[in-house]
C-alpha positions in Angstrom: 135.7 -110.6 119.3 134.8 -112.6 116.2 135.1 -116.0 118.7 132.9 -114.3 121.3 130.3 -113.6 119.0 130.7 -117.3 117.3 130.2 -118.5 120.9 127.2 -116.4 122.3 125.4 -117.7 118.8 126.5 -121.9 119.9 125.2 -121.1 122.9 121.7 -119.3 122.2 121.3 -122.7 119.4 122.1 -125.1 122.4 119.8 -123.3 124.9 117.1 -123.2 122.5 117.4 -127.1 121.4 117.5 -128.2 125.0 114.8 -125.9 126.3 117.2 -124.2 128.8 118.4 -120.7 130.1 121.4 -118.9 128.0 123.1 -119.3 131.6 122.8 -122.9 131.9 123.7 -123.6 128.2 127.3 -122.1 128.9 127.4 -123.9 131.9 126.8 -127.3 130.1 129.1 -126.6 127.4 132.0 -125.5 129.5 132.1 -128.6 130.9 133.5 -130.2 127.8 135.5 -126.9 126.5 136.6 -124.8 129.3 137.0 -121.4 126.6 133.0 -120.6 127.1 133.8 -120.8 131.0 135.7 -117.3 131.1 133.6 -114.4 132.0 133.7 -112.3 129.4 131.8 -115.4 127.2 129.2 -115.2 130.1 128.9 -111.9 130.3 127.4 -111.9 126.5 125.7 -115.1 126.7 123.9 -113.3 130.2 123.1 -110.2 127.9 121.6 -112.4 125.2 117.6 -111.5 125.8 116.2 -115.3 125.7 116.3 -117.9 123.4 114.4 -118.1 120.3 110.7 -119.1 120.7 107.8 -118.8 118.3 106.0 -116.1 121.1 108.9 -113.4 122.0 107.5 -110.6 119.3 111.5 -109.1 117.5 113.2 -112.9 118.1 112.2 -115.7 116.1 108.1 -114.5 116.0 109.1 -112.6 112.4 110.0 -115.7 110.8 107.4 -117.7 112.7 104.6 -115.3 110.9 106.4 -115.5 107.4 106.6 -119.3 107.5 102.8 -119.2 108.3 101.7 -116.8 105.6 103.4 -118.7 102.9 101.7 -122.1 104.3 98.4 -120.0 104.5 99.1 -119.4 100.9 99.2 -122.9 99.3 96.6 -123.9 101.9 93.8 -121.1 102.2 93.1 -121.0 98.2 91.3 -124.7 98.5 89.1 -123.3 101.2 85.8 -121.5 100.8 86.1 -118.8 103.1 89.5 -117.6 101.2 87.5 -117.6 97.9 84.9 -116.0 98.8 86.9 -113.5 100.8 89.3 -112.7 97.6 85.8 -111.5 96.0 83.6 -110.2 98.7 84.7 -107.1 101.6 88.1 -108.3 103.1 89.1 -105.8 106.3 91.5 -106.0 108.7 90.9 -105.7 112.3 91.9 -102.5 114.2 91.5 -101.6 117.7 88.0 -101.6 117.5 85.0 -103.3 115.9 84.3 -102.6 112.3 80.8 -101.6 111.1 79.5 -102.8 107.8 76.6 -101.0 107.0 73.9 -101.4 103.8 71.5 -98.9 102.3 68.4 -100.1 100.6 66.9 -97.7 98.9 62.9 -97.4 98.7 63.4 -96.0 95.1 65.4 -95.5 92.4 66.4 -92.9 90.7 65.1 -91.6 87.3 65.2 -89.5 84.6 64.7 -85.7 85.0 64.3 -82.2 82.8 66.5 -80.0 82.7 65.8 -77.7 85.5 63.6 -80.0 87.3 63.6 -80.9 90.9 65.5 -83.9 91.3 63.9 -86.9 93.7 64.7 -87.5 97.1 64.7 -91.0 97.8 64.3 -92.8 101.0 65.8 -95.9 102.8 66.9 -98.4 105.5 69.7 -98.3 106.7 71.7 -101.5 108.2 75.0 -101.6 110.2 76.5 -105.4 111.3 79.5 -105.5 113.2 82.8 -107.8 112.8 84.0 -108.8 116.0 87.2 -110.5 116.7 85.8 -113.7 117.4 87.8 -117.2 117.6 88.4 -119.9 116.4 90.6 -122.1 118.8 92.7 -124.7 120.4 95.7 -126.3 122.3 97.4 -129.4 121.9 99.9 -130.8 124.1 103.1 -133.2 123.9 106.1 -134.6 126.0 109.0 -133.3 125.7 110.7 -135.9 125.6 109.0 -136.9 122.6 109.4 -133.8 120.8 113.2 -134.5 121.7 113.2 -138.0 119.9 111.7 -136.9 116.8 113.8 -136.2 113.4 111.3 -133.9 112.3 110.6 -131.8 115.1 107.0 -132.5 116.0 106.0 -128.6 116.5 106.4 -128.3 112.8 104.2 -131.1 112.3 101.7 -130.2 114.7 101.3 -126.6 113.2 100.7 -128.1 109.7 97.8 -130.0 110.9 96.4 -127.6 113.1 96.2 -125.0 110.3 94.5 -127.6 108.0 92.0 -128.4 110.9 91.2 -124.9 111.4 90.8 -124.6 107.8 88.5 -127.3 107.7 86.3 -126.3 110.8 86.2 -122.6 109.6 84.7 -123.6 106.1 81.7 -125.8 107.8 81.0 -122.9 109.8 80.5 -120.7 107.3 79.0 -123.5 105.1 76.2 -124.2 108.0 72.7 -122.7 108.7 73.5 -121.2 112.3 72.2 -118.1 113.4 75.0 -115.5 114.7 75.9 -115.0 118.3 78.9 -113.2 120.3 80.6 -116.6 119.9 80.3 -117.5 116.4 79.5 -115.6 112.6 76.0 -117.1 111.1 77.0 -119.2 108.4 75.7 -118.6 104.7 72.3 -120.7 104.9 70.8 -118.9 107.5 68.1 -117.8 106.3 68.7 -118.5 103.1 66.1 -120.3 100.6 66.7 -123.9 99.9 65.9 -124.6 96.1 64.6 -128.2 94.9 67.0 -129.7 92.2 65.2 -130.8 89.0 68.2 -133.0 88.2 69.2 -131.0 85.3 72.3 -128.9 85.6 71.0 -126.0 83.4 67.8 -125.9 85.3 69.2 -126.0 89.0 71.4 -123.0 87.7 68.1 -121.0 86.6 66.3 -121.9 89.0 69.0 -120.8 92.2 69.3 -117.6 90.0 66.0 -116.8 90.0 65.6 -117.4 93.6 68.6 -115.2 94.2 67.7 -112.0 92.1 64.0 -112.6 93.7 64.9 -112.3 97.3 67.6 -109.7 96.6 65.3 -107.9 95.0 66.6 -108.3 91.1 70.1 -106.4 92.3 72.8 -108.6 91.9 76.3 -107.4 91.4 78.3 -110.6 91.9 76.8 -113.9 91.5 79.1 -117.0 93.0 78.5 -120.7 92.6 79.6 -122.4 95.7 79.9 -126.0 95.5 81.6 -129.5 96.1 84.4 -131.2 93.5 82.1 -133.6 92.1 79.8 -130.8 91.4 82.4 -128.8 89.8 83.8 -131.0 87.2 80.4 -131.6 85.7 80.0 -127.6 86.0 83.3 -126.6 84.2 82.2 -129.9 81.6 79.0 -128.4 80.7 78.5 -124.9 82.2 82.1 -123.2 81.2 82.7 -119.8 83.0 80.1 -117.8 82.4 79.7 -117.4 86.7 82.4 -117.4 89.0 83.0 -121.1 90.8 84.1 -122.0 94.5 85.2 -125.2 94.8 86.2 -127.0 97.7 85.8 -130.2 99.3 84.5 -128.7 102.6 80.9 -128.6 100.5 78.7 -131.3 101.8 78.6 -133.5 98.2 75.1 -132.4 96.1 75.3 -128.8 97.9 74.8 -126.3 95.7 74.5 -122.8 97.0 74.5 -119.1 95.0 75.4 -116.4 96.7 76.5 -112.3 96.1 79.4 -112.2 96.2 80.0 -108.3 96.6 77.4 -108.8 100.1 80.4 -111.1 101.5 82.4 -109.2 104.0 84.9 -110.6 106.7 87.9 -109.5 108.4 90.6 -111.6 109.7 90.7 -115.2 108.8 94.7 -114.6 107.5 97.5 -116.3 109.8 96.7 -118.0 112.7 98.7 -117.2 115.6 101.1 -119.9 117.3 102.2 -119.8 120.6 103.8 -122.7 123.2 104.7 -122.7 126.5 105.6 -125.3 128.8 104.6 -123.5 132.0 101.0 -123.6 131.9 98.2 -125.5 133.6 95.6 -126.7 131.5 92.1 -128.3 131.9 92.3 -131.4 129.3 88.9 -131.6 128.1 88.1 -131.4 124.1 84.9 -130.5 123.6 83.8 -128.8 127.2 87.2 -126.6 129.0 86.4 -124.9 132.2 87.9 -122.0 134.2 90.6 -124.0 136.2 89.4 -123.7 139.5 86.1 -126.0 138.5 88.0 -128.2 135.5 88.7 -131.7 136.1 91.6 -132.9 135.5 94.0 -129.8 135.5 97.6 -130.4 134.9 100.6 -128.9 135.2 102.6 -128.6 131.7 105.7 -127.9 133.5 105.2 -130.5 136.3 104.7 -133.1 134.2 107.7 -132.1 131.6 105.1 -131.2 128.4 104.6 -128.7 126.1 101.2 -127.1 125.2 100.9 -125.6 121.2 98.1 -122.8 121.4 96.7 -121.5 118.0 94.3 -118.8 117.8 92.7 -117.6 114.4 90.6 -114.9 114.8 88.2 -113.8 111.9 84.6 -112.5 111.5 82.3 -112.2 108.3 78.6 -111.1 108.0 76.4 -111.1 105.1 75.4 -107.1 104.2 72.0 -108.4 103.3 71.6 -111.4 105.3 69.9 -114.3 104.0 70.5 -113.4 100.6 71.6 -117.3 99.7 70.0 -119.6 97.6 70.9 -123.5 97.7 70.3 -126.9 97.0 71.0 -130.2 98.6 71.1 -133.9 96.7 72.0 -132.7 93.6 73.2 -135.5 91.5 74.2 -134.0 87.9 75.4 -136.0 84.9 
């Protein structure tokens, strides 16, 4: 039994290196040892489900997700979003949409008697919605040059893909885009730009009085967002006394302030990986269409490729939006 099972195992390895059915693996390898050509080795190579692939959920997709979280790990800390996250609202998507809402109150309370009627304050109320929006892309490659790579290329191909989507998610949220159903607003819309003075300890006072102004003096956690350069002369001279995000997705001389307790996002994690080599694709980068108007659409399994799909989907909203304060050209020495 203990040669069966060694054999079903040679033969799932083989099917999966060569891209092949579990069927035509034992075929193959009979040829040279006749042993995996009696039935009763078939018979369990035929009840073997499929070979391992990164998309068949109880296979190989469990160790496909861990291997992503831990490169997440040592990659998402140098982004913005994954700062900012780690102090702001971070949620999880469900089956549905997740409201964020926001009180501001017209009042505040006060102090009362004993025995006095106690105010009753009024409001507005604001909900914003996270969405599963996404972020996006495919990239294709022969087979036959995954096959004459030492490293496999997939793995290489993931790595960058992830560092991409890094990169393209923290100049998203960086920009001063309004919101649609596409796309989150990024943190400058509608924020206050802030003219440098050239002196570090100035800029600082002057973005935090913009900030407590428009937020109407309540502030629970203030956040300096800004670029490397920026940050070395900060932790020289400015020490700890606010919380720094540092990252070289900030545009060098950007400064911006934000609350960080108004930050609220869901998603954003582990991307999700898939590959197939059956699809058809439309091969355009920056425009795709629907297939049936996309030109040129090409068979993946025609043509003997393979097509890497990564989806990241996230959302973030600010609870007050606009509640940013920034500055650009900052040159501090």
């Amino acid at each position: 039994m203990v040669d069966l099972v060694v054999r079903a195992a040679i033969v799932q390895a083989f099917a999966h290196a060569r891209r092949m059915s579990a069927e035509r693996a034992c075929a193959t390898i009979a040829q040279r040892y006749p042993s995996y050509s009696d039935e009763l080795t078939k018979f369990i190579c035929r009840a073997a489900s499929s070979p391992a692939t990164t998309f068949e959920e109880g296979w190989a997709a469990e160790f496909v997700v861990a291997m992503g979280a831990d490169l997440i790990v040592a990659l998402m800390p140098r982004s913005v979003f994954a700062q900012l996250a780690a102090q702001g609202m971070h949620l999880t998507f469900g089956n549905a949409d997740i409201m964020v809402p926001d009180f501001i109150p017209s009042a505040v309370g006060t102090f009362i008697r004993q025995g006095e009627p106690i105010p009753v304050i009024q409001g507005t109320t604001i909900a914003q919605f996270l969405t599963r929006k996404k972020l996006a892309c495919i990239v294709s490659y022969s087979g036959d040059v995954d096959e004459g790579t030492i490293v496999p290329l997939e793995g290489i191909l993931r790595t960058r893909i992830r560092e991409t989507a890094i990169a393209t998610l923290d100049s998203i949220l960086l920009d001063d885009q309004p919101g649609t159903d596409v796309r989150p607003a990024g943190l400058l819309n509608g924020a206050v730009q802030v003219t440098s003075t050239g002196v570090m300890h100035a800029d600082l006072q002057l973005l935090a009085q913009e900030l407590s102004t428009i937020a109407g003096h309540y502030i629970r956690v203030p956040v300096l967002i800004m670029n490397i350069a920026q940050d070395l002369a900060a932790h020289r001279n400015f020490g700890e006394v606010m919380p720094l995000i540092s990252s070289p997705s900030v545009a060098p001389g950007t400064i911006i302030m934000v609350d960080a307790a108004d930050f609220a996002c869901a998603g954003g994690q582990v991307p999700r990986f898939e590959i197939s080599k059956e699809a058809a694709l439309h091969f355009e980068d920056s425009n795709p269409e629907h297939l049936h108007v996309g030109s040129p659409v090409r068979s993946l399994w025609q043509e003997e490729t393979l097509g890497l799909r990564m989806i990241l989907e996230v959302d973030w909203c600010l609870r007050r939006p606009g509640i940013a304060a920034y500055m650009r050209n900052v040159h501090w020495h």
